[in-house]
Backbone as a printed PyTorch tensor [residue, N CA C, xyz], in Angstrom:
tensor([[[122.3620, 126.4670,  83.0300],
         [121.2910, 126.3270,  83.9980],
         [121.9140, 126.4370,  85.3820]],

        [[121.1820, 127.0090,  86.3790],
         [121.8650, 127.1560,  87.7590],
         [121.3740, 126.2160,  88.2090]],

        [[122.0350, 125.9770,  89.7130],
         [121.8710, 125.1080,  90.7130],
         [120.8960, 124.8450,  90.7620]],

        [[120.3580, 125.7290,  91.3860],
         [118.7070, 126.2450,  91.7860],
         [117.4990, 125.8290,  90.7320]],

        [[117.7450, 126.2400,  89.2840],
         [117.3680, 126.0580,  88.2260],
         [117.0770, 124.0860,  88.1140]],

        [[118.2550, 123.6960,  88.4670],
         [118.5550, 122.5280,  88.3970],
         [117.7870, 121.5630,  89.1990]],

        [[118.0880, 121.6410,  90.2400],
         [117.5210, 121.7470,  91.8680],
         [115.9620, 121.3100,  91.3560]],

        [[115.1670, 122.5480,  90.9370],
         [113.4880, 122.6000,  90.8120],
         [113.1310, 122.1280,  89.5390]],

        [[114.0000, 121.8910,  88.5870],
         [113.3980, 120.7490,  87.3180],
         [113.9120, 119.7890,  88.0290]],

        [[114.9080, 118.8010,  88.5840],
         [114.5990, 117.5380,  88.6200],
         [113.3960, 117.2650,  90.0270]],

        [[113.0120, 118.2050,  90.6420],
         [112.0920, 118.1880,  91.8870],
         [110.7770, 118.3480,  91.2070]],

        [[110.7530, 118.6280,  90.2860],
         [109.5150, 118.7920,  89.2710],
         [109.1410, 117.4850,  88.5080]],

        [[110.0500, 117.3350,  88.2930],
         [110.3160, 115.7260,  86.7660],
         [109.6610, 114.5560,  88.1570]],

        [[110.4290, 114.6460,  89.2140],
         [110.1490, 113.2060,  89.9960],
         [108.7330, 113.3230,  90.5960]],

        [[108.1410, 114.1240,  90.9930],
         [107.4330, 114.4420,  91.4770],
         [105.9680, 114.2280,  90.1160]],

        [[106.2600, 114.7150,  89.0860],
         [105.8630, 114.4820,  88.0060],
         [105.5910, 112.4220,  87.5900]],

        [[106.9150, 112.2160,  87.8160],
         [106.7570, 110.6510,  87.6470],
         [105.9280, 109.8220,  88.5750]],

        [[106.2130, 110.6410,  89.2650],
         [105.7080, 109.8050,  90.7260],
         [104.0040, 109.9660,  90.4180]],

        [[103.3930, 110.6780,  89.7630],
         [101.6220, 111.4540,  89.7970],
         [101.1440, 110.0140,  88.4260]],

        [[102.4990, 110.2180,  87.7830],
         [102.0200, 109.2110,  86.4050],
         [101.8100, 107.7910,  86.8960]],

        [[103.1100, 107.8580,  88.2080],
         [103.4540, 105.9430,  88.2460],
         [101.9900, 105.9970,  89.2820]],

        [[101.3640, 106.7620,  89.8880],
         [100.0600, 106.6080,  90.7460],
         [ 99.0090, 106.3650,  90.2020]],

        [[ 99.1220, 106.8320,  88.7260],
         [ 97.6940, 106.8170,  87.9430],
         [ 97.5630, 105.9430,  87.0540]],

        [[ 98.6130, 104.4940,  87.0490],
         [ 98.9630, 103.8790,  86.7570],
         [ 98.0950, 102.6180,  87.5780]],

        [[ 97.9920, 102.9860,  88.6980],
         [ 97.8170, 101.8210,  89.8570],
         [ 96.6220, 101.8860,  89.3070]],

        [[ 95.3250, 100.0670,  90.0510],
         [ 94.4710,  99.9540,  89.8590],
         [ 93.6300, 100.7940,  90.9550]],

        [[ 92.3060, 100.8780,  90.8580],
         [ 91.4530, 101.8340,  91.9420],
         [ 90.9850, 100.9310,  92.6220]],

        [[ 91.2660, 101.7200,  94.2190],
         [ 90.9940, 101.0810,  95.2440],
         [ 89.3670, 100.2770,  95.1020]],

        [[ 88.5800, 101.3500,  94.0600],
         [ 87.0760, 101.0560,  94.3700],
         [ 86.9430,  99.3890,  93.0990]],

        [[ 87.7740,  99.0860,  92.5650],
         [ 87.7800,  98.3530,  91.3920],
         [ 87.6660,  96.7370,  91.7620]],

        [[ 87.0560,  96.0120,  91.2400],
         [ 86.7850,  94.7310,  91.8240],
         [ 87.5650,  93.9250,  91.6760]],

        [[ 88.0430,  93.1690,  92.1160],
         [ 88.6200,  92.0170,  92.0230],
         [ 88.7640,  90.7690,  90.7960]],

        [[ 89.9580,  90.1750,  90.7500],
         [ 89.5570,  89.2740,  89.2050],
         [ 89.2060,  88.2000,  90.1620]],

        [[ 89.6200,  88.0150,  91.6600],
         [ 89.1090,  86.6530,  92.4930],
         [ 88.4060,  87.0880,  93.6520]],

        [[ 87.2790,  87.2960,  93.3790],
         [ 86.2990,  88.0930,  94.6990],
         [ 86.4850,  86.7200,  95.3520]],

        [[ 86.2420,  85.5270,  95.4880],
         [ 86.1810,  84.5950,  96.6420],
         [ 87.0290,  84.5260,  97.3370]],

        [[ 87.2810,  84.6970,  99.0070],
         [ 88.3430,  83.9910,  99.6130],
         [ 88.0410,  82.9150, 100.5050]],

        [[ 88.6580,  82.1960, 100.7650],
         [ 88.6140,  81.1370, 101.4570],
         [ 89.7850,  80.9040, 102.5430]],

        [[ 89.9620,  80.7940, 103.7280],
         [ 91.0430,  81.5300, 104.2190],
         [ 90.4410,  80.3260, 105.7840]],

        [[ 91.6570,  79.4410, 105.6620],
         [ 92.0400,  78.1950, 106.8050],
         [ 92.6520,  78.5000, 107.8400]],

        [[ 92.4740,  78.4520, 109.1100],
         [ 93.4000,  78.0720, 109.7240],
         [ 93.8300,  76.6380, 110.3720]],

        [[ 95.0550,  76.3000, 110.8730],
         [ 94.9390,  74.8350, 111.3020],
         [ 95.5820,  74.9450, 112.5400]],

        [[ 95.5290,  74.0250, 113.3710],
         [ 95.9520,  74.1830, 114.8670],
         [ 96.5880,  72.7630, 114.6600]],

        [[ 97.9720,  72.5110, 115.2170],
         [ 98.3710,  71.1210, 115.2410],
         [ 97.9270,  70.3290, 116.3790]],

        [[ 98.2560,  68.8260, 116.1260],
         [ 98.0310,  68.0210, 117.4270],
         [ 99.6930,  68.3840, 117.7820]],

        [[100.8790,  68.5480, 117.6300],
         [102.0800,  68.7780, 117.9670],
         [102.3370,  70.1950, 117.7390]],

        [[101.8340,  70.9350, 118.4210],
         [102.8300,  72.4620, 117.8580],
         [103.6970,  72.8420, 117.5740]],

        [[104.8480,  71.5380, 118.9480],
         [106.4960,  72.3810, 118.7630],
         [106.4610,  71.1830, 117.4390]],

        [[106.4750,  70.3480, 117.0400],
         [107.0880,  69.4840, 115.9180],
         [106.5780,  70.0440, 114.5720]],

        [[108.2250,  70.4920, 113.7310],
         [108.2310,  71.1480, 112.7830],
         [108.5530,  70.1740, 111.7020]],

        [[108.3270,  69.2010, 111.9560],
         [107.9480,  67.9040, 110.8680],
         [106.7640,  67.7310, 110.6970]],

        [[105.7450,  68.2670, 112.0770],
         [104.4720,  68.0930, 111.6020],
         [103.9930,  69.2050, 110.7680]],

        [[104.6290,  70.4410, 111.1450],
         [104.0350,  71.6670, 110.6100],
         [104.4230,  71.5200, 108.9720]],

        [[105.5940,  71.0790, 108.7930],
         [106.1350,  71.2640, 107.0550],
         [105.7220,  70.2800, 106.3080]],

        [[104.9510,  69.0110, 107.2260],
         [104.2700,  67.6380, 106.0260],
         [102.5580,  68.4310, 106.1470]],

        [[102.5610,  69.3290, 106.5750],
         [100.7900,  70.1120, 106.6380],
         [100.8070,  71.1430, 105.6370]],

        [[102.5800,  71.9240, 105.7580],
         [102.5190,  73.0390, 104.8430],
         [102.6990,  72.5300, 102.9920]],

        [[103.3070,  71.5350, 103.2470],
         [103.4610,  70.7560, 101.9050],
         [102.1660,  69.9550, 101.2980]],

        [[101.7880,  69.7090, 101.8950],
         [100.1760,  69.2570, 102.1490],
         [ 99.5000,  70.2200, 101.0820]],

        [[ 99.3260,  71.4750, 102.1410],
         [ 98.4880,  72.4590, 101.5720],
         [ 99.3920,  72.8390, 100.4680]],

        [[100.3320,  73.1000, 100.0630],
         [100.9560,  73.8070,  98.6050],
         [100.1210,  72.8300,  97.9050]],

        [[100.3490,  71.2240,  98.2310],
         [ 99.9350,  70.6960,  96.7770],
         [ 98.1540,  70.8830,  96.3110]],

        [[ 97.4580,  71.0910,  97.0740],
         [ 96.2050,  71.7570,  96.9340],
         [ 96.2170,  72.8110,  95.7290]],

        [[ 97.3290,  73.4670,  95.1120],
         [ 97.2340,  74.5550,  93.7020],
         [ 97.3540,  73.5930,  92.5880]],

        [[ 97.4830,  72.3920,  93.0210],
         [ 97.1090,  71.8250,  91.5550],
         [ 95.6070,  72.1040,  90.8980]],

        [[ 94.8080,  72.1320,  92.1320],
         [ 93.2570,  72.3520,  92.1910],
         [ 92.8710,  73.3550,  90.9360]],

        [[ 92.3510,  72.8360,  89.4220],
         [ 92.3920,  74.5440,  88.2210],
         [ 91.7210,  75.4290,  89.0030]],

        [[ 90.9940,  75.0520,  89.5170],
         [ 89.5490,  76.8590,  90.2230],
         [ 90.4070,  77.6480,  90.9600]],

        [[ 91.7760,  76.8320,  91.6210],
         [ 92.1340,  77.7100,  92.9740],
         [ 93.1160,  78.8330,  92.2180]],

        [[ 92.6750,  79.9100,  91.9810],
         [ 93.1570,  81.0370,  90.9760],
         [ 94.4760,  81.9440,  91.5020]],

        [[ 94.7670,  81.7150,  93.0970],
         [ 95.9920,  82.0020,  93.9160],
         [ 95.8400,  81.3890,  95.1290]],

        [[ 97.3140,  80.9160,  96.0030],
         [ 97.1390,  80.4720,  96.9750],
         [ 98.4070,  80.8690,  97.9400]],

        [[ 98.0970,  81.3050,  99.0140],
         [ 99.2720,  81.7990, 100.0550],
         [ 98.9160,  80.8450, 101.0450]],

        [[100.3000,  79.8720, 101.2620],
         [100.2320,  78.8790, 102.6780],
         [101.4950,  79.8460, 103.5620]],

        [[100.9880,  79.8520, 104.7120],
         [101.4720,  80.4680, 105.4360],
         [101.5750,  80.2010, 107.2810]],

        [[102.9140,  80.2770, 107.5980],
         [103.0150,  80.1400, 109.5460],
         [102.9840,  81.3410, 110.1620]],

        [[102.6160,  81.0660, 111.4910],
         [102.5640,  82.1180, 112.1390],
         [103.9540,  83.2630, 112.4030]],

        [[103.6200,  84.3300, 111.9520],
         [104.6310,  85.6800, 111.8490],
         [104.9200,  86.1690, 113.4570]],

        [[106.2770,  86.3440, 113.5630],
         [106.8130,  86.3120, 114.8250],
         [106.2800,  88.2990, 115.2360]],

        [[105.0710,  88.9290, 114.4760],
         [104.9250,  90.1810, 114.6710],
         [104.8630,  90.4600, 116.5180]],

        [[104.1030,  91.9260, 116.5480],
         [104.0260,  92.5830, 118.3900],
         [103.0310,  91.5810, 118.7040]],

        [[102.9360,  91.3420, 119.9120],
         [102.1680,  90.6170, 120.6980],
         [100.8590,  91.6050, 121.2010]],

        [[ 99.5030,  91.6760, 120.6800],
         [ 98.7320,  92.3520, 121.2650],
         [ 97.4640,  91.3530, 121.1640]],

        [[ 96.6750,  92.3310, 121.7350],
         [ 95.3410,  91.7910, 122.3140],
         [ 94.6580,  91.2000, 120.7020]],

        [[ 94.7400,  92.0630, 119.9880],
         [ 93.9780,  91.4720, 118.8890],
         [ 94.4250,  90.6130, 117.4150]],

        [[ 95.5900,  89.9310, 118.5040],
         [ 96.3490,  89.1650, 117.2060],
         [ 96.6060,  87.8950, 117.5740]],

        [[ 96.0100,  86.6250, 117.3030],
         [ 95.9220,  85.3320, 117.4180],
         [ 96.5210,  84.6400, 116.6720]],

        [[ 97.7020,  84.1060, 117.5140],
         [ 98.6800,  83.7220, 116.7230],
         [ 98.7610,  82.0760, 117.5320]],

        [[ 97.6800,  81.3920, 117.9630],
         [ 97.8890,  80.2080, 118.6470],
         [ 97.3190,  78.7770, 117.5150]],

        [[ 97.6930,  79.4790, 116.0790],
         [ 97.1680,  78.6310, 115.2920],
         [ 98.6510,  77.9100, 114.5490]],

        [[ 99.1210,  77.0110, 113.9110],
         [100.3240,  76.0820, 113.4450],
         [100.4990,  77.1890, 111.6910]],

        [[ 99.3500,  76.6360, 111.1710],
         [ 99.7840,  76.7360, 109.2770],
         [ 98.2220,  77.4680, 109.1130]],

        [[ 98.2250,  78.5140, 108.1440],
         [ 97.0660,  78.8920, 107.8080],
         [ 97.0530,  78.2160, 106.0220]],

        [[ 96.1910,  78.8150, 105.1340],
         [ 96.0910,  78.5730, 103.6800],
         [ 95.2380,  79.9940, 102.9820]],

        [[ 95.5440,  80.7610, 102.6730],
         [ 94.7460,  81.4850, 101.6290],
         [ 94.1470,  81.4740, 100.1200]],

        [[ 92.8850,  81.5570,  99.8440],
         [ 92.6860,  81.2350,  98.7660],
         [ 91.7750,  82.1260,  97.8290]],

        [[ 91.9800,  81.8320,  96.6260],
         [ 91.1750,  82.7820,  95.9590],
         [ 90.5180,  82.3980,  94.8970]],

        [[ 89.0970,  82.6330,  94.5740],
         [ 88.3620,  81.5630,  93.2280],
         [ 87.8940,  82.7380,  92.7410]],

        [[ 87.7540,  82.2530,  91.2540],
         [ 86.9150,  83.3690,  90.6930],
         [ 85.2410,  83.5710,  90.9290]],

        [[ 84.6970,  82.6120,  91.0710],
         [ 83.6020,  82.2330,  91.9720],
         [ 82.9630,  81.5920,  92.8280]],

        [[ 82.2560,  81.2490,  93.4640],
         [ 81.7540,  80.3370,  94.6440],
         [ 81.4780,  79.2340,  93.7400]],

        [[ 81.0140,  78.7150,  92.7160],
         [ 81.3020,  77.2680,  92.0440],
         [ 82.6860,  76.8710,  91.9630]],

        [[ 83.8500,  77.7100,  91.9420],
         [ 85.3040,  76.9400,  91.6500],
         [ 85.1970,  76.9770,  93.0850]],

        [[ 84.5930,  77.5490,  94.0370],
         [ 84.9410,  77.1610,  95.5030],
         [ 84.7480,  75.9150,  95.6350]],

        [[ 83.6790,  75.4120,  95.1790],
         [ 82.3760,  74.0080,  95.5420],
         [ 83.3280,  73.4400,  94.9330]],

        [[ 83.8890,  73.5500,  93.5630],
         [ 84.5250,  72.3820,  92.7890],
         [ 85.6950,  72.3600,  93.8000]],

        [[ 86.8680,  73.3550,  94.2070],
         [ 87.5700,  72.9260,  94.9440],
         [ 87.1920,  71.8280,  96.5550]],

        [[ 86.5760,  72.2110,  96.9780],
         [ 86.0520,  71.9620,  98.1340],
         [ 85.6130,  69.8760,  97.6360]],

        [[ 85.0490,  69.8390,  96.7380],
         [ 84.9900,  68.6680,  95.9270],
         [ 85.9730,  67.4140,  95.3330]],

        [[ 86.5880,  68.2770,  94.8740],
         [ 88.1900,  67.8140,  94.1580],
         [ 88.4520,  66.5410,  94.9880]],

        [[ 88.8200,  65.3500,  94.2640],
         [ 89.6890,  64.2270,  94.4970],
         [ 91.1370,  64.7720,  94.9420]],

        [[ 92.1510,  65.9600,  94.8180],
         [ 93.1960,  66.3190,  95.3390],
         [ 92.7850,  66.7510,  96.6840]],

        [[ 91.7880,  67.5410,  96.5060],
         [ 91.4010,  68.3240,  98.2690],
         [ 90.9440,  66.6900,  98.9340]],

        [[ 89.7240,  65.8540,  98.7240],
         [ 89.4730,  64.9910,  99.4510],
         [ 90.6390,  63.8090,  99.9530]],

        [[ 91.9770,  63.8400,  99.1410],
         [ 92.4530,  62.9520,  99.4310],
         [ 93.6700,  63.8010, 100.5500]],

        [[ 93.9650,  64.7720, 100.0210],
         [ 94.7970,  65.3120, 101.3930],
         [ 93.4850,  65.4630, 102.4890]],

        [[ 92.6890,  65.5590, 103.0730],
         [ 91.8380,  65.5830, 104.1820],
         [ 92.2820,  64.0520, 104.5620]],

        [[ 91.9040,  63.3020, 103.6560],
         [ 92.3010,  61.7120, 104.2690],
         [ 94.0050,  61.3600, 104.9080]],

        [[ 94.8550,  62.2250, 104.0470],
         [ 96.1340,  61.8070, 103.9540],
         [ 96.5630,  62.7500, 105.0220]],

        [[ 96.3650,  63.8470, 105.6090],
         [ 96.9090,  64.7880, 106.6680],
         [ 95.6040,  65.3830, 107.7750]],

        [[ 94.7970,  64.4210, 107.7980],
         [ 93.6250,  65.5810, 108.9380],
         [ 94.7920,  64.8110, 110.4660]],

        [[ 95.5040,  63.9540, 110.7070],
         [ 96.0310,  63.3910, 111.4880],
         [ 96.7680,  64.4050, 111.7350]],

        [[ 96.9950,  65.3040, 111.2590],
         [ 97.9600,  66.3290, 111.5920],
         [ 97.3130,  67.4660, 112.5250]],

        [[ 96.0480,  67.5960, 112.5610],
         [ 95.7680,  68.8150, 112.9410],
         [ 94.5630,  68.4820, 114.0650]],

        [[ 94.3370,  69.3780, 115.1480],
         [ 93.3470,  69.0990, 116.5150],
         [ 92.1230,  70.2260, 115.8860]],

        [[ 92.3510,  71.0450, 115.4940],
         [ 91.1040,  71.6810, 115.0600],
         [ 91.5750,  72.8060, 113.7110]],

        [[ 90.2970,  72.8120, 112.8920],
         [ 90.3420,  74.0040, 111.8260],
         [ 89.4040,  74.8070, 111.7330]],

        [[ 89.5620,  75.8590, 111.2260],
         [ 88.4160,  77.3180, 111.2390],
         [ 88.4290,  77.6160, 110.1110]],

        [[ 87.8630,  78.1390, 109.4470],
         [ 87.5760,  77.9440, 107.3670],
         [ 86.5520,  79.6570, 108.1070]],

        [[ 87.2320,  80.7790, 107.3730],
         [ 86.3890,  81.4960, 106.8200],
         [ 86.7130,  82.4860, 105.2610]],

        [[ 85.2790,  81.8130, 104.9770],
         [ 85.1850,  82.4330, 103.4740],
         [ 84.2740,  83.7160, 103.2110]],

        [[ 84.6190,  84.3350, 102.5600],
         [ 83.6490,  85.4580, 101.9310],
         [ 84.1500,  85.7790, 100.2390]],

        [[ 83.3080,  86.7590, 100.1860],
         [ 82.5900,  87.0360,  98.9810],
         [ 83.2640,  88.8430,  99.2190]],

        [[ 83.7100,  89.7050,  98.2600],
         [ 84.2600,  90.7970,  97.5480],
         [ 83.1800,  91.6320,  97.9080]],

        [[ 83.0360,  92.5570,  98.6980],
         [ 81.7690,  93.5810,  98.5030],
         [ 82.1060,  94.7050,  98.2200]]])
């Protein structure tokens, strides 16, 4: 086999793999197994104190004990570009995901969620909760 020969079968083969490993992926148009999100932000009463921020972020991890809460990303603010449409004057956010708006209610309910509200709202000056629904 020549170079050349060589060259355009393995440029063929990858190119080939690459069409299979795509048709592989799920479709963009395909629904979700957790259409609910629920998605916190928290603002501290201390911003610079990173004792307050990590007894808020520990806080929120233990919230996945919650069964409904089907994934959860706790997360600080990302040191990304500074522009007009990126609000980054918030401490700890929480992401969440239910399989429906009843495991929302049950979370939202929960003896674990009500007792961290009691055990850490001292931590925080204001929160913003927006949820939606998969369309």
């Amino acid at each position: 086999m020549s170079i050349k020969s060589r060259r355009n079968f393995i440029a063929t083969t990858a190119v080939m793999a690459a069409g299979t490993a795509a048709s592989a992926l799920p479709l963009a148009s395909a629904k979700s197994k957790y259409p609910v999100v629920h998605h916190v932000f928290f603002w501290l009463k201390n911003p610079t104190s990173i004792e307050d921020r990590d007894k808020l972020v520990a806080g929120v991890k233990a919230l996945a004990k919650i069964e409904t809460i089907k994934q959860i990303h706790v997360g600080i603010v990302a040191s990304t570009e500074k522009r007009d449409v990126v609000d980054n004057s918030w401490g700890v956010s929480e992401l969440m995901f239910f399989a429906d708006l009843e495991g929302q209610k049950t979370y939202q309910d929960h003896p674990i969620h009500q007792e961290f509200i009691k055990n850490h709202s001292h931590l925080w000056e204001k929160v913003i909760v927006y949820d939606a629904v998969e369309a």
